[in-house]
N, C-alpha and C positions, 0 to 999 in steps of 0.2 A: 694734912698740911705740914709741910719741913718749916718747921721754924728754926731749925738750926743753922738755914740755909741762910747764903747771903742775903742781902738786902737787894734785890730788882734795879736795875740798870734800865736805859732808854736804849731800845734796841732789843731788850732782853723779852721773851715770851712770859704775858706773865701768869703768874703762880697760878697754881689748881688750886681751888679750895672750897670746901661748902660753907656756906654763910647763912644765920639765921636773921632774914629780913621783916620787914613790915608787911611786904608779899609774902612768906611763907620761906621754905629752906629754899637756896637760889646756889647753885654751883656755876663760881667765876673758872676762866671767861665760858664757858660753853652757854650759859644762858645766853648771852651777847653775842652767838656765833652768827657771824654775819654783818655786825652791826657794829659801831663804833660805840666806843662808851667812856664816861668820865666819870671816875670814882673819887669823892672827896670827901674827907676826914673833918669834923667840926669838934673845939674843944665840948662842948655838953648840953642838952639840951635845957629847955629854959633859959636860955642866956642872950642877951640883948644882940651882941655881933652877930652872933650864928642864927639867930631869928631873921634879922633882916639878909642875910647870905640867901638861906632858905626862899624867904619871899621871893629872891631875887631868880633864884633856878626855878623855883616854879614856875614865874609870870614869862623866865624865856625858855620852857622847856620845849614848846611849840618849834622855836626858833632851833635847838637841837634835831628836834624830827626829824625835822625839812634837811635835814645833813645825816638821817642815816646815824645819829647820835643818843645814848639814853644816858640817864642821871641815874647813879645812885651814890646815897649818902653813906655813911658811918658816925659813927662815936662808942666811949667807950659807955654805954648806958644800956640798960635793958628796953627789951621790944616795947612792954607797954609803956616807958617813959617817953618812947619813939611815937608809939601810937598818941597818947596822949599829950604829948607837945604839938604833934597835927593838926589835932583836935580843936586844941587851944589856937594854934594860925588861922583855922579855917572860921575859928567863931569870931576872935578879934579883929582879924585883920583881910578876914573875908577872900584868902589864899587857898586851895587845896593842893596840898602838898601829895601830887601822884607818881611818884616815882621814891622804889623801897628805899628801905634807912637801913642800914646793915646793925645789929644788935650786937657790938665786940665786948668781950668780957679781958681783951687785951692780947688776943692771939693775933689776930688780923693784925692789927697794929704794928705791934711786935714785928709784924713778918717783912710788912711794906717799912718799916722805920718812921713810922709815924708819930712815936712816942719821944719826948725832948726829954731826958731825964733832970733835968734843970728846972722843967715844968712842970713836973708830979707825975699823976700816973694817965692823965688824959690826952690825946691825942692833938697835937697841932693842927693848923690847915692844909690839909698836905693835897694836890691834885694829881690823878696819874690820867692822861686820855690815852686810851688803848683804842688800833686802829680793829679794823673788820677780820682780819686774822689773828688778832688775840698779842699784837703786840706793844709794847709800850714805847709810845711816842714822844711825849713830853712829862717832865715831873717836875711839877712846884711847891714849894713851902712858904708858905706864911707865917711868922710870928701869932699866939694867939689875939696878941692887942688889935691888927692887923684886918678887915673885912675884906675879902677879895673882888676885882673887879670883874663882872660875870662877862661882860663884853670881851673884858681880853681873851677870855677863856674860849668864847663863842670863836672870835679871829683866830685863833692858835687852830682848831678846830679846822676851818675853810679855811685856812693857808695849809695847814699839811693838807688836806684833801686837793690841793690847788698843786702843789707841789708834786705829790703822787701820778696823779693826773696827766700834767703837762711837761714831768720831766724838768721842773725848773725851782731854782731858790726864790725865796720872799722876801723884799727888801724890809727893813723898819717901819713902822707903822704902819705898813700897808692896809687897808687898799687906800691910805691917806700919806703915802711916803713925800717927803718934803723935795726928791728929788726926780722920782719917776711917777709918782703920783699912782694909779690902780696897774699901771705895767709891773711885769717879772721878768727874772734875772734869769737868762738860758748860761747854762754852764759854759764855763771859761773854754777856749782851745785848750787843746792838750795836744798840738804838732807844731812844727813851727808851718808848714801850707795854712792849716787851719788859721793860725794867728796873723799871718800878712795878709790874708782872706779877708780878716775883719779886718786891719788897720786902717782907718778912714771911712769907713762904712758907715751907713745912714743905720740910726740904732744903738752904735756903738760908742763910747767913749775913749775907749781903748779896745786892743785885739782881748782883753781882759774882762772886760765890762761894757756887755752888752745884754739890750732886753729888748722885750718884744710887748 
């Protein structure tokens, strides 16, 4: 792994690297090859936010499948703290956490920027969803105080696949947008035929803003 290397960009392939999991040694992305995947950073195990996050990707990890999507976790704690905080979800809270937890001793971290150095040495909430070719799609950060919402993550998720798919943009809250409501946005003209084509057009707003 270049940890010298910049920090990963959306658009950019991401890094090769072997990583010691809960599953066993796992090498990013080619485990994933194929499949869509969201990798997310939690500051530490035992810890109240990151417990109920967890609950959270487990109880929709079903909901990932169904999109061709896998979960796996990180922090900066060793495999059995990973294993054994599972352990502890699956007795108290009657969750089974089945998808690996990456065991970083602060390389991985390091490499994605996942470390706040304002924060100490643990790793923020950081999400990257990588699409079926191994690229990265979207990157979010959280604040540690911060629990993320698993839903948005799910929508980010089926709007790029939505996107990829049909050649078109996602409006705001889609598929609950305030103004097109589960419609999408096909790309603007780029001639001026194309653009008097749509002026007035049933669909359109403008030669600019149109959806289907």
């Amino acid at each position: 792994m270049e940890e010298n290397s910049k920090m990963p960009l959306i658009g950019d392939k991401f890094p090769e690297m072997k990583v010691q999991t809960t599953h066993g040694m796992i090498d990013l992305p080619e485990h994933f090859s194929g499949k869509w995947f969201v990798l997310f950073s939690h500051p530490g195990d035992f810890t109240p936010v990151c417990t109920t996050e967890f609950v959270s990707f487990a109880k929709k990890h079903d909901e990932f499948k169904k999109m061709n999507c896998e979960l796996i976790g990180l922090s900066i704690d060793q495999v059995f703290s990973h294993i054994k905080w599972g352990e502890w979800i699956k007795e108290k809270l009657d969750t089974e956490i089945d998808f690996p937890i990456i065991a970083d001793h602060g390389a991985v971290g390091k490499r994605l920027g996942m470390i706040h150095p304002s924060k100490g040495s643990s790793t923020v909430r950081a999400v990257f969803i990588v699409d079926d070719k191994g690229i990265i799609r979207i990157i979010l950060y959280y604040p540690q105080e911060i629990g993320r919402n698993i839903d948005e993550i799910i929508r980010a998720v089926k709007a790029l696949q939505k996107s990829d798919k049909e050649g078109v943009a996602v409006p705001a809250n889609w598929p609950n947008n305030e103004i097109l409501g589960e419609k999408v946005i096909i790309p603007p003209a780029k001639d001026v035929k194309t653009a008097k084509e749509r002026t007035g057009k049933e669909n359109c707003y403008d030669w600019w803003f149109c959806y289907k």
